[in-house]
C-alpha positions as CSV (number, residue, x, y, z in Angstrom):
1,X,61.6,85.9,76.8
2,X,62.9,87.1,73.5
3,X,67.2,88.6,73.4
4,X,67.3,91.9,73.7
5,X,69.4,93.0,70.5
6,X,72.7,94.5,71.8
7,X,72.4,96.9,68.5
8,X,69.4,98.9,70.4
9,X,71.9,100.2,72.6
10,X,74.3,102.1,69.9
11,X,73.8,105.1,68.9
12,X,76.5,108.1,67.8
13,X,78.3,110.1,70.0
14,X,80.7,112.9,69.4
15,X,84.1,112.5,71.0
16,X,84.1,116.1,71.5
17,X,81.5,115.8,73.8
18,X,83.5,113.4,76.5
19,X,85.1,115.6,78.8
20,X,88.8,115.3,79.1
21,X,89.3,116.2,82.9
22,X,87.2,115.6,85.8
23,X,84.8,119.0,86.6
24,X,85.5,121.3,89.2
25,X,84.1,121.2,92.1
26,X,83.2,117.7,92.1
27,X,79.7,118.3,92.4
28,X,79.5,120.4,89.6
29,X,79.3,117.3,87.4
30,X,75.7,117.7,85.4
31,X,72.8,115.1,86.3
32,X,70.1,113.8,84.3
33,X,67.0,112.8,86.6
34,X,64.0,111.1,85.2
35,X,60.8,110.7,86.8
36,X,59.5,108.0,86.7
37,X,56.0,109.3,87.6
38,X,55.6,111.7,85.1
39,X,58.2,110.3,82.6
40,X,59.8,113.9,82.4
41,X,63.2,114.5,82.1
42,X,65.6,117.3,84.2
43,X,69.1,118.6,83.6
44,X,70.3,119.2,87.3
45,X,73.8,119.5,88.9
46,X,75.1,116.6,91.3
47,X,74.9,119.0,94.1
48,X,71.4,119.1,93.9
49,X,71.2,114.7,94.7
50,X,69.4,116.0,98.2
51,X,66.2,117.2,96.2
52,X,65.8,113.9,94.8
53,X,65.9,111.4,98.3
54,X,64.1,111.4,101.0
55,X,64.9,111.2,104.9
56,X,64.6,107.9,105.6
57,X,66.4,107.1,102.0
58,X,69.7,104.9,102.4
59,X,72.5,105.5,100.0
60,X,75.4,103.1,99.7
61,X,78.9,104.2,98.6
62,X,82.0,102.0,98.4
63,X,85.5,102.9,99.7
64,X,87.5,101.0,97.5
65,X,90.4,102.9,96.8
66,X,92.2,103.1,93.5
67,X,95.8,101.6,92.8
68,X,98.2,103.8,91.0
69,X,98.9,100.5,88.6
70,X,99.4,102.5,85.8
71,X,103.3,102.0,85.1
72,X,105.0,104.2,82.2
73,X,108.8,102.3,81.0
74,X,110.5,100.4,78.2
75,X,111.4,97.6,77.0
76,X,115.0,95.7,76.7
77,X,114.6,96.3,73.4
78,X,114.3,100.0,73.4
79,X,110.5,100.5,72.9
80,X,107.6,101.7,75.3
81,X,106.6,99.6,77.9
82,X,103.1,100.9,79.1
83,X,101.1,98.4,81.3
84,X,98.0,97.9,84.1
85,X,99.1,96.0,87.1
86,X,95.8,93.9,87.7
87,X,96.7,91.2,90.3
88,X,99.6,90.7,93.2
89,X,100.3,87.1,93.0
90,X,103.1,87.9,95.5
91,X,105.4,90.6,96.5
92,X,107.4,90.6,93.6
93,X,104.9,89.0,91.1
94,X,101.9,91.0,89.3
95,X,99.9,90.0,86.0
96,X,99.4,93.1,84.1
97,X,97.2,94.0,81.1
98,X,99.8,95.0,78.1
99,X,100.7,94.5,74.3
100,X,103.8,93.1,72.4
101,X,105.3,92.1,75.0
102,X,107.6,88.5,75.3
103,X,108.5,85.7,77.4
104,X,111.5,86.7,79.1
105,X,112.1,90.3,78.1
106,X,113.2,92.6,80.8
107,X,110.9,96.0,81.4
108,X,112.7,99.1,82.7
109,X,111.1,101.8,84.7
110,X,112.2,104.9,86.1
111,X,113.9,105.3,89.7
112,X,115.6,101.6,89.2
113,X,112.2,99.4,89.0
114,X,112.1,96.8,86.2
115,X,110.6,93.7,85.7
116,X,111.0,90.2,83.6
117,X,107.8,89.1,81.5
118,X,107.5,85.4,82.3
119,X,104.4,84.8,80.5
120,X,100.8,85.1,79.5
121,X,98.2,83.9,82.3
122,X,95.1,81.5,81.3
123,X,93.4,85.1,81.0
124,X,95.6,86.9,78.6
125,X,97.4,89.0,81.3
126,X,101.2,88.9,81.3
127,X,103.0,87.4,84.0
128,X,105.8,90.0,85.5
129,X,108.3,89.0,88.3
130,X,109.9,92.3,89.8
131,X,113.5,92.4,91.4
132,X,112.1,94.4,94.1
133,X,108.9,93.3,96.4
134,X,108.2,96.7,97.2
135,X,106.1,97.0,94.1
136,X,103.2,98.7,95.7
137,X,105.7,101.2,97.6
138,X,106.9,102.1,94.3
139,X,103.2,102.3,92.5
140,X,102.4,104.8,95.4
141,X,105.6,107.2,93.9
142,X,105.7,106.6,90.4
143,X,102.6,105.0,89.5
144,X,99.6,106.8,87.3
145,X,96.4,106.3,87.8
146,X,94.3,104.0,85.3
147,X,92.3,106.4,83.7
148,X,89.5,104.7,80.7
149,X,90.9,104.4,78.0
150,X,88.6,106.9,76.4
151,X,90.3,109.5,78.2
152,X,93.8,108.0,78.1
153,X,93.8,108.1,74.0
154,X,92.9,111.5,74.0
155,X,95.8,113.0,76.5
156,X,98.9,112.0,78.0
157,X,97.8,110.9,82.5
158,X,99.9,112.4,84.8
159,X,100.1,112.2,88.7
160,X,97.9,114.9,89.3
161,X,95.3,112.7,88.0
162,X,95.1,110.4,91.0
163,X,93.6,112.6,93.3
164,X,90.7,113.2,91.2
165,X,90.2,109.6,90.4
166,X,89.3,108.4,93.7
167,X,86.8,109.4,95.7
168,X,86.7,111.6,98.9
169,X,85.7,108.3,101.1
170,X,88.1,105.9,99.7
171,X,89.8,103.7,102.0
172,X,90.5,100.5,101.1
173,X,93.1,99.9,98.7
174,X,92.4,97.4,95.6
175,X,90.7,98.3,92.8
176,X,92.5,99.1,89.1
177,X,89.2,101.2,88.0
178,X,87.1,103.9,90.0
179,X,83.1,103.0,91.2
180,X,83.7,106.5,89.4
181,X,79.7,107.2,90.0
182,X,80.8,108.2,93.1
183,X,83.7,110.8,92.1
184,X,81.4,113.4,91.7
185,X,80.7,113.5,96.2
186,X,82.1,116.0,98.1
187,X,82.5,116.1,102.0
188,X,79.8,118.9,101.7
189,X,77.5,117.0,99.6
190,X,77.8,114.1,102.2
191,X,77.1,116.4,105.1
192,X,74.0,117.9,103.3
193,X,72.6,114.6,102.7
194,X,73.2,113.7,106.1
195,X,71.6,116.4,107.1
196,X,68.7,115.6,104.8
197,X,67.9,112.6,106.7
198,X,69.6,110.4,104.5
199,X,71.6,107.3,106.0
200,X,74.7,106.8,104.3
201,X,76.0,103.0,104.4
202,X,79.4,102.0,103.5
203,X,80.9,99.0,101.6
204,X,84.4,98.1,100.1
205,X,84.0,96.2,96.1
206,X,87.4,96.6,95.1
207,X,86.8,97.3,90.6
208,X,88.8,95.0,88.1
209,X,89.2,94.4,84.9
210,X,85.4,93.3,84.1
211,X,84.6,96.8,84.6
């Protein structure tokens, strides 16, 4: 079997095309649907998923539920500290996705949090101690969510984005990235599917980095 040449896959894109901010209501995110029968395509709304299964159909959805690792601080040295939480190691010990960061600078955050870099991980993330172990009880008031970073270049994240990126089933705590396919259900949505027929299975895949 010949590659598959990754260049067949770019193509141009305007930036102002990317939506900045999640739509409202969820379900009024637009769909593209092919069909695969007739090879047509049809510009639908999410709302209208029911149309498209059939009783009988099973749909999966996971309730991971996003982290609020995104922490905003600075450095000892006066600069901005902005960072990813990734992985609890321990209560007081995270690795975290930054740059220009050094081995044994202290990170300052507000509300009395900060931190000491102790490293770089065999994976490129840094190594953080914190002075307090509460580091998830302080996430859950200060943190931001960890929007892509093709929405985070073009505006400043703030706390009202965290209820928007997560979904309506989320559960389980543990991913630093959405399954955001499933942001665009609402509890409406779900009931009309159920309604439909349409079995609705759950699983937990908490999203990491590799996303």
């Amino acid at each position: 079997m010949s590659a598959l040449p990754l260049r067949d896959f770019d193509y141009d894109y305007p930036e102002a095309a990317i939506a900045g901010s999640a739509a409202e209501p969820r379900d009024s995110a637009r769909m593209l649907v092919l069909n695969r029968s007739r090879g047509s395509l049809e510009h639908v709304l999410f709302r209208d998923l029911p149309r498209f299964l059939s009783p009988g159909d099973c749909l999966v959805v996971n309730r991971t539920k996003v982290l609020p690792c995104r922490l905003l601080g600075r450095k000892s040295t006066g600069g901005k500290a902005d960072l990813l939480l990734v992985r609890e190691l321990g209560p007081s010990t995270w690795t975290a996705l930054a740059s220009g960061f050094k081995s044994g600078q202290r990170l300052e955050f507000p509300g009395g949090m900060s931190a000491t870099v102790e490293g770089l991980t065999d994976e490129g993330e840094y190594l953080l101690r914190f002075e307090s172990a509460d580091v998830r009880a302080y996430m859950a008031e200060n943190g931001l969510a960890p929007l892509p970073p093709y929405i985070a270049k073009r505006r400043a994240p703030g706390r009202e984005d965290l209820p928007r990126y997560q979904t309506v089933y989320a559960r389980d705590e543990g991913s630093i990235a959405a399954p955001t396919a499933g942001l665009h259900f609402t509890p409406g949505l779900l009931d009309s599917l159920r309604a439909h027929g349409v079995k609705i299975a759950r699983l937990t895949l908490h999203v990491g980095r590799g996303t």
